[in-house]
N, C-alpha and C positions, 0 to 999 in steps of 0.2 A: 283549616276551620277550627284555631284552637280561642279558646274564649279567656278573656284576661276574669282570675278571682275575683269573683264577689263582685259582677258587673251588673249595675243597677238595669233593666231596660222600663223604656217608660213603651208608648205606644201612640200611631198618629191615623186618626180615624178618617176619612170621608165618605159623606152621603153624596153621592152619585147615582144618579137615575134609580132609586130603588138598592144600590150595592153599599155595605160598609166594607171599603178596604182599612185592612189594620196591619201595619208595619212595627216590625221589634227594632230593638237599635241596634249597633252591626255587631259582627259576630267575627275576629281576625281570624285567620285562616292560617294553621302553623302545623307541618308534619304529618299534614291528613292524607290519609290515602282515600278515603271516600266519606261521605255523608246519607243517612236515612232520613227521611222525614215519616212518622210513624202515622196513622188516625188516633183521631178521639181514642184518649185510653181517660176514662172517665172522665174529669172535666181539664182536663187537657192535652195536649199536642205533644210528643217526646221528637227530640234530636239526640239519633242514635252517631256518634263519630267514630270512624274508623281512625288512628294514629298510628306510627310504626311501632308502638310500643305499648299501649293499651286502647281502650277500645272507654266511652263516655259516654254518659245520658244527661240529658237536659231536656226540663220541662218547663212548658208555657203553657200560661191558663189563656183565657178567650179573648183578653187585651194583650195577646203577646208579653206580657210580661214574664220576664226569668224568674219561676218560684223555686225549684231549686236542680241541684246537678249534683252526679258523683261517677266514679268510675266502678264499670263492674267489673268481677274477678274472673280470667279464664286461666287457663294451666300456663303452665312454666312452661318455657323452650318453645320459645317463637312461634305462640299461636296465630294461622291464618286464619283469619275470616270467612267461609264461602257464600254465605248465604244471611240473612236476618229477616225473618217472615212477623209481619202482625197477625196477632188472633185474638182478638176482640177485648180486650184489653189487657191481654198479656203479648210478648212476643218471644220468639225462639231465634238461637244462634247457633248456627253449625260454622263449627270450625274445625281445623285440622291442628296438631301439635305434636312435639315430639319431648318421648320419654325413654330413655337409656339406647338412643338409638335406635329406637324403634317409634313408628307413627301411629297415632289413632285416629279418629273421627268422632268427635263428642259432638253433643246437642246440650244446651242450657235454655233453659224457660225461665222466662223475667215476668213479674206482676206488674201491674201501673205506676209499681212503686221502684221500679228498677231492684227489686228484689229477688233473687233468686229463689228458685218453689222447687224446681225440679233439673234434675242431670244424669245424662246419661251416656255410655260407650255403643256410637252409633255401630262401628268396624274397627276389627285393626290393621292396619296398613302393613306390616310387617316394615323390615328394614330393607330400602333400597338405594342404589345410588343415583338411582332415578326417580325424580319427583313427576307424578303424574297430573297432567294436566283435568285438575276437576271442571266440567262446567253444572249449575243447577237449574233445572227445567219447575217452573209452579203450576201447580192445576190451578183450574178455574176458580173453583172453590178455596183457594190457600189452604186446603189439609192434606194434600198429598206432594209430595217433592223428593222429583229423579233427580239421581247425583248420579251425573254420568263423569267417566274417567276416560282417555284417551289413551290408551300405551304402547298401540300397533297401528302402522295404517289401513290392515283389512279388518280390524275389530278394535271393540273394547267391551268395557266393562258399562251395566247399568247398575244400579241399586234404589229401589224404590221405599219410600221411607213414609209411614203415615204419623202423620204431625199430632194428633192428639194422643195416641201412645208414646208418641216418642218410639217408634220400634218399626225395625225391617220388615216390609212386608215381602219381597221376594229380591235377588239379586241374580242378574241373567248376561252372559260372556254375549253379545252380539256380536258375530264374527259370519263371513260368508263372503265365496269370492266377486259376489257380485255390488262387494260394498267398494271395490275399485272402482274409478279412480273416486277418492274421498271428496275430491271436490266438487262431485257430483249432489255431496248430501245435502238439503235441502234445511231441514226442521229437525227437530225433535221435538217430540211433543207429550206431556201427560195428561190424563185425562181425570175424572173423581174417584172414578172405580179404583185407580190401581194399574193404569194400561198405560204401557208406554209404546209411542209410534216412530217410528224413524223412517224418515221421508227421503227418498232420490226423485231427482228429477233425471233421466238417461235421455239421452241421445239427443239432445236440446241443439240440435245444429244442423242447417240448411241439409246438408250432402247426405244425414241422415234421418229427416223428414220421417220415412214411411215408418222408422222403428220408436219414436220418437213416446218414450213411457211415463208414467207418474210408477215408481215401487215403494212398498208397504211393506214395513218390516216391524210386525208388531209382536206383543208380547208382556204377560201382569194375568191381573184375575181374569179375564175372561179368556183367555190364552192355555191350552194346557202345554204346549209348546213354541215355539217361533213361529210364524204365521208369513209367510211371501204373498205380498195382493200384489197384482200388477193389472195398470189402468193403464189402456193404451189412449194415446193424444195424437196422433196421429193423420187428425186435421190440420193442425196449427203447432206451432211453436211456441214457447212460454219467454214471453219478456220479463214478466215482474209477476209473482203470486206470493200464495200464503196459506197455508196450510191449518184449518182449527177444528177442534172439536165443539160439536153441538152436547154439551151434557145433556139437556133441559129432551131433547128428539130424540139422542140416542143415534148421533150419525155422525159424518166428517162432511165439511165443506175444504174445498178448495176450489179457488177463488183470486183474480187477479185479472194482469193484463195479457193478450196475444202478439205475437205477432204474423204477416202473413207473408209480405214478396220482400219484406226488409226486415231483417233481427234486428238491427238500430232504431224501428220505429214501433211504435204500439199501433196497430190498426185497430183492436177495441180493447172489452173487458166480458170475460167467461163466467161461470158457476157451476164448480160440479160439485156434487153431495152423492154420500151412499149410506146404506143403516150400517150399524154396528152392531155385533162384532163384525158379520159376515164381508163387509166394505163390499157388499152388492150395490151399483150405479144406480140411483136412482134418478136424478136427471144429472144433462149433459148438455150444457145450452153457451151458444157464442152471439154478440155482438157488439156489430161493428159502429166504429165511430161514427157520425153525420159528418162531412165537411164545414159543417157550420160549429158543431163542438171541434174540430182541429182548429178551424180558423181562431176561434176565441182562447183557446188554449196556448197555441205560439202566437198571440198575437199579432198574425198577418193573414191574411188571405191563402188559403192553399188550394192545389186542384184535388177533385175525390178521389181519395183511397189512396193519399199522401201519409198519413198516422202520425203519431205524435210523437217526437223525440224526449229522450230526459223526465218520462216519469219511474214512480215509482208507487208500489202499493204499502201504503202507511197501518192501515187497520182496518179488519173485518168485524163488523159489530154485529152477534147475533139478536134473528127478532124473535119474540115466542114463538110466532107460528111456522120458526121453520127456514123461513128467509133473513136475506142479509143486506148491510149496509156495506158497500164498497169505498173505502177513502182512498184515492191515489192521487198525489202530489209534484208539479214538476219542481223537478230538483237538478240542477245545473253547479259542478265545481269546475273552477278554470285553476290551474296552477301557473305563475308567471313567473317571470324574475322580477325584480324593483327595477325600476327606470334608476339608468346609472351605473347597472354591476358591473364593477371589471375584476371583481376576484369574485374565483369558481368556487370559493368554500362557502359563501355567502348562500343564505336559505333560500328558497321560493317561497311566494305569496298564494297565498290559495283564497280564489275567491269565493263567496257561495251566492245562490240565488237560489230561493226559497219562494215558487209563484203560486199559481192556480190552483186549486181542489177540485178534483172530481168526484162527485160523489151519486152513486146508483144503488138504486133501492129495488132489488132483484126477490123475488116473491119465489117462495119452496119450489115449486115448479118451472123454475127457470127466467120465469117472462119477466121482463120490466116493471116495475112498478112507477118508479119515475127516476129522471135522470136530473143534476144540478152543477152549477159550477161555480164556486165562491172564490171571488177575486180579490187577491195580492199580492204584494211583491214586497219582496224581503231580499237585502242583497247587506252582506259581513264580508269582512277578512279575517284570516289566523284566526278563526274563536270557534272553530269546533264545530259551528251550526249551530252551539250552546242555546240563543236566543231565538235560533229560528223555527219555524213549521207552525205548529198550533196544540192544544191540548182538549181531549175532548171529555166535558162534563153530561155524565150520563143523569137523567131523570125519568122515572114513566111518561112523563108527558110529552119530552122534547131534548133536543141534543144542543148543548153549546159547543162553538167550535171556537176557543180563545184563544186570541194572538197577539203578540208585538206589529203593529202598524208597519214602525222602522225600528230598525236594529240600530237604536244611537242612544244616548242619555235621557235624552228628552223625548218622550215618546206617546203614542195614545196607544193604549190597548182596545181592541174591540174584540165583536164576536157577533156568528153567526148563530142565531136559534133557528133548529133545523126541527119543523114541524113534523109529526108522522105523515102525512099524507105529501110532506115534500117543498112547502111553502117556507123560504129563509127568508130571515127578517134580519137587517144589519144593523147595529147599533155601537155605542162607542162605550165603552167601561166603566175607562176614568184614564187620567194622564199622572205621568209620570215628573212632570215638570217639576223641578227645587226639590225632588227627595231622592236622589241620587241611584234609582232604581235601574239595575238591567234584568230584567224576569227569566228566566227559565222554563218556559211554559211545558215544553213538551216531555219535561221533568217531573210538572204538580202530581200532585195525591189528592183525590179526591176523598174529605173526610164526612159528607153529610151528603144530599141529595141537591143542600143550596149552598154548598161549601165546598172550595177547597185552598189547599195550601201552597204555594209556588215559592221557590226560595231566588232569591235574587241576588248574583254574583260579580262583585267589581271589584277593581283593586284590590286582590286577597282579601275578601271581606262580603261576607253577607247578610242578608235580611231574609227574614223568612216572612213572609205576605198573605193575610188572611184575608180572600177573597167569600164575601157572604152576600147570596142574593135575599 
């Protein structure tokens, strides 16, 4: 993603049904390790780039045009990256680096100006021969962000960081024999407060049904110590879930697919919630599929209490009152050889199919509110799934669900507006035809309430896409 000096970009607008889309001119792609796309930082859009060797901003005003770029300054001695958060018109960088041998963990704050305001020494790492694997968890709100470290397989390390200080708010060893086997861990999750949760799912298998738990391993301000919940599931088996916090309620949902006489198939979709801190259950609700949503879902006829193969749950969208939006997806990869192979070093082809949406609008107390299924079919090779699934633009009024039609050059995007009481309306975008567009949708950033941004990636080479309704 690296940009040739002093590259003029113009911009190419259409009116479509009510939408201006506005495309920049491409952008070459040289030694990048990753790419940001920021929000509105005053009256423009920042591209944050990662390189193996420094780190770049670029901004573009409302016609995508390049108004100007420069590289900002982080320490000496192979700073990594962990993290890059917006905050309304500034943003922060957490990265790691090292000095005489020894690691630290800084933070920098950039204005809209890619100017530096503010720096600070998050930890010091001390000196090891072991580089620890960081991963970084965002709350809901982007002011609060766990940097969790991995360095044992019965424990690690958390450190909870709140972003407008810039400064540690608590750092806590998570360690316990019942964090075996690791692959058991589900989530991690933080919340506004200050509260970090660490999710298992146990005993998620046939032979041991009756023990079969959600554990709760929490811990931050409202915690004076480590906190062990344990939910027992013990009706059903968990196919596909997901695990979020309600800030706005003050509770935890979890929330996904079942399964019931087959692990391979989904027989419905659950909702459990409990308040917080206490993680007391407050409902506890299953349901199952109709055979008439399987049917339409694998697209064949099946007999009842057959379940659904190859989904998966995509996102849980909190409502104010409590309840939630369930998205779950079939999602199908086949791996093949290429017709013809006779030498074994030769790679496999991976296909994807990217179909149906489910989507259930489940009310605080468990019941159904209504149930939907938005249909398409999506089918790549080799590309990651890059262009497939959907992206979902949020509004008080109604949810867009935007998608690539087909995954090829020439393309139509559309979308689902997904009313609150459940009524979806299909409509088509705008097409992609003679501007060389492959969209990234499940990647956009939504920068307004009728806006957002999708970056579109081809031939080492992208565009970044201002979608405005």
């Amino acid at each position: 993603m690296k940009l040739n000096l002093i590259l003029l970009f113009t911009f190419l607008s259409q009116f479509i049904i009510g939408q201006v889309i506005t495309v920049s001119e491409p952008i070459n792609l040289r030694n990048e390790i990753a790419y940001h796309i920021l929000g509105e930082q005053e009256d423009h859009v920042l591209l944050v780039r990662e390189q193996v060797s420094k780190v770049g901003v670029q901004a573009y005003d409302s016609k995508m045009h390049l108004k100007w770029e420069k590289e900002i300054d982080l320490d000496r001695g192979k700073p990594n990256v962990l993290s890059i958060i917006d905050n309304n018109g500034m943003f922060e960088v957490l990265y790691r680096h090292k000095r005489k041998g020894k690691s630290y963990l800084k933070m920098h704050r950039y204005n809209s100006s890619a100017n530096l305001v503010d720096s600070t020494t998050i930890k010091k790492l001390g000196s090891s021969f072991f580089t620890p694997k960081f991963e970084t968890i965002l709350s809901e709100d982007e002011r609060k962000l766990l940097l969790v470290d991995f360095d044992r397989i019965s424990k690690f390390n958390a450190t909870m960081i709140d972003l407008d200080s810039m400064k540690v708010m608590w750092e806590h060893k998570f360690e316990s024999d019942d964090f075996f086997p690791i692959r058991a861990m589900k989530e991690i999750v933080a919340d506004n407060r200050g509260n970090a949760y660490v999710i298992f799912n146990k005993d998620n298998r046939k032979s041991n049904r009756a023990e079969h738990r959600l554990e709760i391993f929490a811990c931050g301000t409202d915690y004076a110590q480590q906190q062990h919940i344990v939910i027992p599931l013990e009706d059903y088996l968990t196919y596909d879930a997901s695990f979020v916090i309600d800030n706005l309620n003050r509770k935890f949902v979890f929330a996904g697919l079942y399964s019931d006489k087959s692990i391979g198939r989904a027989a419905g979709y659950f909702y459990i919630s409990g308040n917080l801190p206490t993680a007391n259950i407050v409902t506890k609700s299953y349901h199952p599929f109709s055979s008439e949503v399987v049917s339409v879902l694998v697209d064949k006829k099946v007999e009842e209490g057959k379940g659904v193969p190859q989904m998966e749950v995509q996102e849980i969208v909190l409502r104010r009152d409590g309840g939630v939006l369930l998205f779950t997806e079939r999602v199908k990869l086949d791996e093949r050889a290429p017709v013809g192979m006779n030498d074994r070093y030769m790679g496999y082809m991976i296909d994807y199919y990217y179909d149906n949406v489910f989507v259930a609008a489940i009310h605080p107390d468990g019941s159904i509110h209504w149930e939907d299924i938005l249909h398409k079919k999506q089918f790549s090779q080799d590309d990651g799934a890059s262009y497939s699934s959907y992206f979902l633009m949020k509004t008080p009024r109604n949810i867009r669900v935007i998608f690539n039609d087909e995954i090829r050059n020439e393309n139509t995007v559309s979308e689902y507006i997904l009313s609150p009481g459940g009524v979806a309306d299909r409509n088509s975008v705008f097409n992609t035809e003679s501007q060389s567009l492959r969209l990234r949708f499940r990647d956009a950033v939504q920068v307004a309430s009728n806006e957002i941004i999708v970056a579109s990636e081809r031939k080492n080479r992208i565009k970044l896409v201002r979608v405005t309704y």
